[in-house]
PyMOL commands that place a pseudoatom at each C-alpha (Angstrom):
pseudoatom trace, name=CA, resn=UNK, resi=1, chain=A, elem=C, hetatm=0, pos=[-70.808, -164.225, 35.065]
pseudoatom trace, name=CA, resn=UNK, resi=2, chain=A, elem=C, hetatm=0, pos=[-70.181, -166.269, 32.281]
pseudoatom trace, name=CA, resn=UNK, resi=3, chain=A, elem=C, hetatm=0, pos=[-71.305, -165.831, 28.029]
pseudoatom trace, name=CA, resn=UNK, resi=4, chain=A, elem=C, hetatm=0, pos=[-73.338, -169.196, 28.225]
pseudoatom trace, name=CA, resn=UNK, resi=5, chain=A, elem=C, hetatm=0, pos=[-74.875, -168.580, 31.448]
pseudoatom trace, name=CA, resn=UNK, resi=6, chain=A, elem=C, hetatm=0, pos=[-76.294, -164.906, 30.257]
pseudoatom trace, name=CA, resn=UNK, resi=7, chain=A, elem=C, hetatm=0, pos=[-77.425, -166.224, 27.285]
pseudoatom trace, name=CA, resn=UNK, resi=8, chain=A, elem=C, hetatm=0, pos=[-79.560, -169.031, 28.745]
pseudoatom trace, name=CA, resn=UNK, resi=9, chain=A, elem=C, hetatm=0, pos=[-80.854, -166.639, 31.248]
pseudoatom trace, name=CA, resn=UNK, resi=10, chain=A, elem=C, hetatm=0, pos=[-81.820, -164.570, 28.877]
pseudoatom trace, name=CA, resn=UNK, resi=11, chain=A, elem=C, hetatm=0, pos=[-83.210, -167.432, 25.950]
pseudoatom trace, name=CA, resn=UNK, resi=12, chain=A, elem=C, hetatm=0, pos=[-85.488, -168.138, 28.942]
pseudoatom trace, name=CA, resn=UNK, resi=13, chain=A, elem=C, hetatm=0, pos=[-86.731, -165.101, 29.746]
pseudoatom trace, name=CA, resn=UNK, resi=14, chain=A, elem=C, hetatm=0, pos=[-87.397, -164.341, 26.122]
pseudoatom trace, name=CA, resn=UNK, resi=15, chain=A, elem=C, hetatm=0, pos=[-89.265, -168.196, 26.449]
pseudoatom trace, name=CA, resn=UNK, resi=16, chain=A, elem=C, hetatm=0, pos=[-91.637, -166.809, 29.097]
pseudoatom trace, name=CA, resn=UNK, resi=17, chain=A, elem=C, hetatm=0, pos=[-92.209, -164.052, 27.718]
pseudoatom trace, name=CA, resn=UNK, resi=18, chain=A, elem=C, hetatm=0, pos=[-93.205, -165.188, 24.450]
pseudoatom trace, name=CA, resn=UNK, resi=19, chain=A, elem=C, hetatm=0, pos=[-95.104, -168.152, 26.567]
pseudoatom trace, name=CA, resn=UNK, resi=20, chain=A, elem=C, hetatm=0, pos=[-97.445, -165.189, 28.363]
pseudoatom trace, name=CA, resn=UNK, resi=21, chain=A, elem=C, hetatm=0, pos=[-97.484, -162.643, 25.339]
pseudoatom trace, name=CA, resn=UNK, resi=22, chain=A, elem=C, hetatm=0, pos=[-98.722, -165.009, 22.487]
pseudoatom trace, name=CA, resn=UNK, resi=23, chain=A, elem=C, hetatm=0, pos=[-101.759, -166.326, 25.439]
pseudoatom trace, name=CA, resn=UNK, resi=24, chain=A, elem=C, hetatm=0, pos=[-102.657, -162.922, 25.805]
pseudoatom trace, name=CA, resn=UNK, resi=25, chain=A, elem=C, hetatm=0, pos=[-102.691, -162.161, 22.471]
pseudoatom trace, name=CA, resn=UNK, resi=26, chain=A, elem=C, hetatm=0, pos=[-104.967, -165.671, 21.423]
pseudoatom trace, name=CA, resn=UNK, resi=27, chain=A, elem=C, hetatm=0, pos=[-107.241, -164.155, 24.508]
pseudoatom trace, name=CA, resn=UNK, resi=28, chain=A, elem=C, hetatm=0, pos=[-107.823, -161.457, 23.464]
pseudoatom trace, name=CA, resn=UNK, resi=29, chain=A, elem=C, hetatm=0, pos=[-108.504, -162.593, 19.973]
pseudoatom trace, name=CA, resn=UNK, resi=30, chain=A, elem=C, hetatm=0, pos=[-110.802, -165.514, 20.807]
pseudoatom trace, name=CA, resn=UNK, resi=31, chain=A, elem=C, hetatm=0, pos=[-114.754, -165.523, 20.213]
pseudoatom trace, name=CA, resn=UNK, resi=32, chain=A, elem=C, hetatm=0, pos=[-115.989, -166.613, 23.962]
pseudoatom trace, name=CA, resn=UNK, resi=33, chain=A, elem=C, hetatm=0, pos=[-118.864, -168.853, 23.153]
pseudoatom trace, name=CA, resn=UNK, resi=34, chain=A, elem=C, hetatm=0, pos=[-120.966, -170.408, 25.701]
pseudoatom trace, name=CA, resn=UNK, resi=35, chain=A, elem=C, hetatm=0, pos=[-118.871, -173.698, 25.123]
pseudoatom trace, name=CA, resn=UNK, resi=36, chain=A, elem=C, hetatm=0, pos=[-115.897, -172.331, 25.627]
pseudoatom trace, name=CA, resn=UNK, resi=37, chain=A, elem=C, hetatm=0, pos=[-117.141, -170.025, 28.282]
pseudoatom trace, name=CA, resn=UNK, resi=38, chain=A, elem=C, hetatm=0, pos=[-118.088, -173.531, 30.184]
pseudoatom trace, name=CA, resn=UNK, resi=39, chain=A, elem=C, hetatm=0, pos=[-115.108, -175.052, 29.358]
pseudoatom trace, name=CA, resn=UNK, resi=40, chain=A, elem=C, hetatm=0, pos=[-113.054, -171.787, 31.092]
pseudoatom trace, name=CA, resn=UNK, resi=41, chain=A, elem=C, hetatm=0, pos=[-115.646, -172.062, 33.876]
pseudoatom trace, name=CA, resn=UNK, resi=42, chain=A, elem=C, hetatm=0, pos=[-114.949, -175.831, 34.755]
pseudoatom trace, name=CA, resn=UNK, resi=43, chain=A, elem=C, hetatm=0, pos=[-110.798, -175.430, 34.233]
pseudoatom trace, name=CA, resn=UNK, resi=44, chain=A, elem=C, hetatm=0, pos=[-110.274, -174.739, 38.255]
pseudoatom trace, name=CA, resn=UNK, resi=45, chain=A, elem=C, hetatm=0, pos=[-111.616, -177.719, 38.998]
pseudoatom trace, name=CA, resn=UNK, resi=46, chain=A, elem=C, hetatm=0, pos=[-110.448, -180.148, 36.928]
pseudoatom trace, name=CA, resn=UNK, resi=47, chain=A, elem=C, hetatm=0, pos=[-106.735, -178.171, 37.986]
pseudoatom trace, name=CA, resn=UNK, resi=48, chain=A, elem=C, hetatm=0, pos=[-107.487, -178.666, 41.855]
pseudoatom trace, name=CA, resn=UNK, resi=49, chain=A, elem=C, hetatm=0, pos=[-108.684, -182.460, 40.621]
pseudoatom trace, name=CA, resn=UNK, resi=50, chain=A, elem=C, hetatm=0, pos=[-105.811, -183.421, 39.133]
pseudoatom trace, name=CA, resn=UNK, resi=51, chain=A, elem=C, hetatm=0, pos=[-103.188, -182.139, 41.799]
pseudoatom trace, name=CA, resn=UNK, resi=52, chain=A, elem=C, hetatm=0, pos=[-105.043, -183.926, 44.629]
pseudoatom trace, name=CA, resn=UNK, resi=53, chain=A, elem=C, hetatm=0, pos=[-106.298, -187.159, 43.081]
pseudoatom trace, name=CA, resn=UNK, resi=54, chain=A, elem=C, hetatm=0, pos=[-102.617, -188.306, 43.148]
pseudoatom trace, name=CA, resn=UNK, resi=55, chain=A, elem=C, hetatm=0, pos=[-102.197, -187.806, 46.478]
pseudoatom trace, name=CA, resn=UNK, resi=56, chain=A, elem=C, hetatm=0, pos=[-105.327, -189.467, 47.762]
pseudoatom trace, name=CA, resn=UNK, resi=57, chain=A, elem=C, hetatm=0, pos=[-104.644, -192.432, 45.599]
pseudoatom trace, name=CA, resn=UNK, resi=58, chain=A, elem=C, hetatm=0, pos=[-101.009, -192.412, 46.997]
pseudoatom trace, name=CA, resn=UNK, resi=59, chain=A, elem=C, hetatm=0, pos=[-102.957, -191.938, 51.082]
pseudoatom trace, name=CA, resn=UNK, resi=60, chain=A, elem=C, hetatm=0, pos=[-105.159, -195.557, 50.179]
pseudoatom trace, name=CA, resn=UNK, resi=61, chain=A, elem=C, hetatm=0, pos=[-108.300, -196.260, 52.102]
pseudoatom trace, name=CA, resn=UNK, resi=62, chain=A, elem=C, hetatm=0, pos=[-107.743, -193.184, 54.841]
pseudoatom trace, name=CA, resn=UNK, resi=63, chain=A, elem=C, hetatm=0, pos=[-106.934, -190.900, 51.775]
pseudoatom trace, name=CA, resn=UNK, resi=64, chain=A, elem=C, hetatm=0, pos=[-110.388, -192.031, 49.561]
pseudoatom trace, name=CA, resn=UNK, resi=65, chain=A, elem=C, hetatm=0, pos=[-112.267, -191.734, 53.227]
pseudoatom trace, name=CA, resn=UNK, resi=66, chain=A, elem=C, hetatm=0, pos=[-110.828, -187.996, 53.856]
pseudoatom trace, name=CA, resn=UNK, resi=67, chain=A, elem=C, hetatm=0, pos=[-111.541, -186.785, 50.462]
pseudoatom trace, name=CA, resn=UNK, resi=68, chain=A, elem=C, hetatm=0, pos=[-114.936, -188.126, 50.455]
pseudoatom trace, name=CA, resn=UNK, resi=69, chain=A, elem=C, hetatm=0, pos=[-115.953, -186.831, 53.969]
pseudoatom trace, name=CA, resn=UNK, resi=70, chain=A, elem=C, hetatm=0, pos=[-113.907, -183.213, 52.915]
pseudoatom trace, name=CA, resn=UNK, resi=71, chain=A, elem=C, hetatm=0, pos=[-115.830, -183.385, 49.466]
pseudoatom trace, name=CA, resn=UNK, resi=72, chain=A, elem=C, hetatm=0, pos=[-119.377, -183.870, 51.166]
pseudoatom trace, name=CA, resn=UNK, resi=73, chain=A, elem=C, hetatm=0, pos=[-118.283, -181.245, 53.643]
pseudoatom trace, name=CA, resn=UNK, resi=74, chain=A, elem=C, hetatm=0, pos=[-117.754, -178.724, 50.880]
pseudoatom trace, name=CA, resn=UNK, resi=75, chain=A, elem=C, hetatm=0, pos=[-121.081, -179.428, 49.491]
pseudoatom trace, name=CA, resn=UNK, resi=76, chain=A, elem=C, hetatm=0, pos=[-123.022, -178.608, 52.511]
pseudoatom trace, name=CA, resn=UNK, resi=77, chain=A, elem=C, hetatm=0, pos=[-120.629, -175.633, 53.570]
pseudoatom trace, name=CA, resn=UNK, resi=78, chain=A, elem=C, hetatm=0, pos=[-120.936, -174.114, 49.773]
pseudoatom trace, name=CA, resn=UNK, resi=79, chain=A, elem=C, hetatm=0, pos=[-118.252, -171.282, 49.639]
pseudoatom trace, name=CA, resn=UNK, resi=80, chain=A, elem=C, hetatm=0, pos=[-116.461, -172.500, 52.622]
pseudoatom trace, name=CA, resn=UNK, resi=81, chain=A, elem=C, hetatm=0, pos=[-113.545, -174.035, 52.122]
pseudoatom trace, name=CA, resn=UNK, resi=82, chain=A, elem=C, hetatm=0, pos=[-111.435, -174.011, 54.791]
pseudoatom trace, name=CA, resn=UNK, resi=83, chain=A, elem=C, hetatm=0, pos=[-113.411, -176.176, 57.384]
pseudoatom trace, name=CA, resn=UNK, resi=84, chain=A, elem=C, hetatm=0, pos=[-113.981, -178.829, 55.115]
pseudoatom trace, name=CA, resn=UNK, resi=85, chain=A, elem=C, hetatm=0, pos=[-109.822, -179.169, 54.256]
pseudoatom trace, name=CA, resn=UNK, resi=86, chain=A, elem=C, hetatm=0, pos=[-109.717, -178.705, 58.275]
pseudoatom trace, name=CA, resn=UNK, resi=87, chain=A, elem=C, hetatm=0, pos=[-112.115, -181.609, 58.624]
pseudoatom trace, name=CA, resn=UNK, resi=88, chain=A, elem=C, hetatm=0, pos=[-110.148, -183.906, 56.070]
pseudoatom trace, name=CA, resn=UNK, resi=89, chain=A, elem=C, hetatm=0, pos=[-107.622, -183.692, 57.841]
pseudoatom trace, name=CA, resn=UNK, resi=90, chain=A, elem=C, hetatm=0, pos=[-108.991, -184.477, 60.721]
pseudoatom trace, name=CA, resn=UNK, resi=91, chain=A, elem=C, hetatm=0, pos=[-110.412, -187.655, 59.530]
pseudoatom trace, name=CA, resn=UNK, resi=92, chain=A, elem=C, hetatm=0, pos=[-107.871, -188.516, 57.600]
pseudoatom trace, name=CA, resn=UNK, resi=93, chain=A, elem=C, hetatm=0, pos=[-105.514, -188.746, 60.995]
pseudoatom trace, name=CA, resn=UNK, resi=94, chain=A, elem=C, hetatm=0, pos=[-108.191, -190.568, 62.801]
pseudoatom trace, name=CA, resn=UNK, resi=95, chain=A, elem=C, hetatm=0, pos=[-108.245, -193.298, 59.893]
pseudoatom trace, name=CA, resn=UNK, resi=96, chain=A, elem=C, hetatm=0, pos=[-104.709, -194.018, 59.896]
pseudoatom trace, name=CA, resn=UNK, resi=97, chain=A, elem=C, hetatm=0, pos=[-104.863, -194.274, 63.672]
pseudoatom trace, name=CA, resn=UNK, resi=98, chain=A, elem=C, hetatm=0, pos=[-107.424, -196.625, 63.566]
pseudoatom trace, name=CA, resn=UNK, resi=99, chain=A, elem=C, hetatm=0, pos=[-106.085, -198.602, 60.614]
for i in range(1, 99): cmd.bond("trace and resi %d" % i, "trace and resi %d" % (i + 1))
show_as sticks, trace
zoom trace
């Protein structure tokens, strides 16, 4: 292998771990107030929002109608989630065939 290559493998693992070391270190050192405590509590959500909004913007009417019947689906089956992603689907097939 060659000097350069090493030595950017290496630069980037020292990036990583630097990345994950210094966030573990602010953790630990951070005062969890309830704000930030809510904050921490919505994160997964607003993560899992903006990976799929794309794609349901990208999908059009059939996208918007799956993620609405999936999201109302979710509601009623709290804790469930697989059935309501199965049911998206689902509709979201039976839209574009109709369409």
């Amino acid at each position: 292998m060659h000097e350069p290559a090493l030595l950017a493998i290496a630069g980037m693992a020292a990036v990583t771990y630097a990345t994950r070391a210094s966030g573990l270190w602010v953790g630990n050192r951070l005062k969890v107030t309830p704000r930030l405590e809510g904050v921490l509590d919505a994160l997964p959500g607003a993560i899992l929002v903006s990976l799929v909004a794309p794609a349901v913007a990208r999908a059009g009417i059939p996208g918007l109608v799956a993620a609405g019947v999936t999201a109302l689906f979710a509601v009623r089956l709290r804790g469930n989630i697989v059935v309501p992603m199965i049911v998206g689907v689902a509709v979201l097939l039976s839209v574009r065939l109709v369409i």
